[in-house]
C-alpha angles and dihedrals in degrees: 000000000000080000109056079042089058100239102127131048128248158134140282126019137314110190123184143159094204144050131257127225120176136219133240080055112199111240104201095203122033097178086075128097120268093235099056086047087058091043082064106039098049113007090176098073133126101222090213084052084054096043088052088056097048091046085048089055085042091245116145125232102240093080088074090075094049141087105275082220080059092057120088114254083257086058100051094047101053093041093060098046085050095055093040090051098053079060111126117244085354121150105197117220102203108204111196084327090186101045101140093007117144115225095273093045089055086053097059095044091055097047104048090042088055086058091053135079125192105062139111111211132207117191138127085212106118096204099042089059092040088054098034116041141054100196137035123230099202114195090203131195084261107010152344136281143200117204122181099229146058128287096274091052093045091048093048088046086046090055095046090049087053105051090049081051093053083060097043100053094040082061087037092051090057093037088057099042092048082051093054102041080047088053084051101054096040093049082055094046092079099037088055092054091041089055092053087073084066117090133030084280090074104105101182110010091169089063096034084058092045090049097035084047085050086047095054097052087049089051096044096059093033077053100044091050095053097055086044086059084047096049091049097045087050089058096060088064091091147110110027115133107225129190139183124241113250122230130211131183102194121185125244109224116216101236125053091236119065106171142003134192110200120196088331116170124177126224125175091198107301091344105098098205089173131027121214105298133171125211143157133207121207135194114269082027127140115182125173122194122226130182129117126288115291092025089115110259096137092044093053097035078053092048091057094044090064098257107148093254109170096244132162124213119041130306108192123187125200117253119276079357096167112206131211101201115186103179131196108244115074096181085106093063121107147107121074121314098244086056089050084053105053095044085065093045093236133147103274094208095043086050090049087045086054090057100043091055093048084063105276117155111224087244097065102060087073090063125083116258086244097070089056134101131267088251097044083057093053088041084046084051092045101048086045100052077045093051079054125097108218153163094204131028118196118185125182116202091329101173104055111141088004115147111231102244088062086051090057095045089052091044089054081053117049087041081054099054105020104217128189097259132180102177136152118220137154090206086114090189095052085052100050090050096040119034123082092189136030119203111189120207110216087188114198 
């Protein structure tokens, strides 16, 4: 996307008849009116056209007169993917568009996207690019494709390339191992006949050199074709993307109920964030929470992972119940990952081997947690939480910024293994194929 921006250098050609704006914009000064911030970033704009896109994203108009820094995370969002698609000749590039969305945010976003064209979109949320999009840009491991479809053709498409690929390969790898023995042997052909002119048994060295010299150019191109062919047929073992399989070692509780919240409400001073509400979790549950934003699912997720949170009612814990907590916020992390490590009390070398197989590279584990990405820090959460022995795992928004390949990788788990699981997450599709209960927050 910084390419097409222009932001990095390169080679080759970009050639376009239209121009690019990008999404998250960044809005300078969020104090202003909304308004005003949409007066700069598009001047051309019909206001009545502003005011139907915001009625089509279920925004009302009145956010428009206040503060953008007034406005929920879901407002601002939309606002400002209403005003940069009324842009003129303007092709959007969406860059992770529902990150922090609620369930009904994520909605709107998908249906008034679905009724767009002229946008590249960039999202690890399954449903979004099901619902959204008509073709797939794979960044491959060697190169890049373009697929007509949505994201569950393209992955079925992608398996069954693979699997012809494995074959492939498995041909490929024989045919590569009887090419090299045959160079061998050509390139010594040569060297054997030449060394017959050495000794008193030599009867014509003159024609034993012009035929060994005959043979060795023979051999050389015999030779240089055959590693051509190598090298070819190495390069169609490519672009399958390979990934480990995750392991987890959950604990069975002794008892079938492992927590209870009786009567439980949630107030941060005069502002009720929860009202009185009642649930169970059982063992071989998996219960995911669901509400909008602000309804009080961290709070409570935090509640039952032992944070101090002001409630009201009676949380009880079953006894010795060990927790695995992954929250959602990953400002806290830093330091070196051996030291992480360490402070959780977790095997250093089965928590690396987590990573590696989420897709770390080796170099990456010298370098502090906080000059990693926002995705290496969720995949740093999650391998931890997996190092960890529990009962119990409660994960709150765990695959944000997770690249889907990662989010099918810790569905195949958790159906593998079955934990007891309370988590909150607006992958829609992860929860549908993972969750054996939903729980919905009304707030207050």
């Amino acid at each position: 996307l910084k390419l097409l921006l222009g932001e990095y250098a390169y080679g080759g050609t970009i050639t376009s008849p239209v121009s690019f704006s990008y999404f998250p914009f960044d809005v300078a000064d969020k104090s202003m009116n909304t308004l005003d911030i949409i007066d700069t970033m598009n001047p051309d704009y019909e206001y009545w056209e502003l005011c139907r896109e915001l009625n089509l994203l279920q925004v009302p108009e009145d956010v428009l007169f206040r503060p953008f820094e007034t406005l929920s995370n879901g407002e601002q969002t939309k606002t400002l993917i209403a005003a940069l698609f009324l842009k003129k000749n303007n092709f959007l590039l969406l860059d992770e568009p529902t990150n922090h969305l609620d369930f009904l945010g994520k909605e709107n976003i998908t249906r008034y996207l679905k009724s767009k064209k002229g946008f590249l979109l960039v999202s690890h949320d399954r449903t979004l690019l099901d619902e959204t999009v008509d073709h797939i840009l794979s960044i491959n491991r060697t190169d890049i494709e373009i697929q007509k479809g949505n994201f569950s053709q393209w992955l079925e498409n992608k398996r069954r390339q693979d699997e012809s690929e494995l074959e492939q390969n498995r041909k490929l790898k024989k045919d590569i191992v009887k090419l090299t023995a045959a160079a061998r042997r050509t390139a010594g052909w040569s060297d054997k006949l030449e060394g017959t002119k050495i000794g008193t048994h030599a009867p014509d060295r003159g024609a034993i050199g012009h035929k060994a010299a005959k043979m060795m150019k023979r051999a050389k191109s015999l030779e240089s074709r055959q590693n051509t062919a190598i090298e070819e047929k190495s390069k169609l073992l490519r672009n399958i993307e390979l990934s480990d399989t995750l392991k987890l070692s959950p604990l069975r509780y002794h008892a079938g109920v492992l927590a209870q919240l009786c009567d439980v409400g949630i107030a941060y001073g005069a502002r009720k964030i929860l009202g009185a509400m009642d649930l169970t979790v059982s063992q071989g549950e998996r219960i995911a929470l669901k509400g909008k934003n602000g309804s009080g699912k961290s709070s409570l997720i935090k509640l039952l992972a032992g944070e101090d949170i002001p409630h009201t009612g009676q949380v009880k814990l079953g006894s010795g119940l060990v927790i695995s907590y992954v929250a959602q916020d990953t400002a806290d992390l830093s330091g070196a990952l051996p030291d992480y490590a360490r402070a959780y009390d977790i095997d250093l070398p089965l928590f690396l081997a987590i990573l590696r197989k989420m897709g770390f590279e080796r170099v990456q584990f010298d370098k502090d947690i906080e000059e990693l990405s926002e995705g290496q820090k969720k995949k740093v959460l999650i391998a931890r939480s997996l190092s960890q022995q529990a009962h119990l795992y409660i994960w709150d928004e765990p695959l944000n910024y997770i690249d889907i390949q990662s989010r099918l990788q810790v569905e195949e788990l958790i159906t593998q293994y079955t934990p007891s699981m309370l988590f909150v997450e607006h992958d829609d599709m992860f929860v549908r194929n993972i969750a054996t209960r939903e729980v919905t927050l009304a707030g207050e």
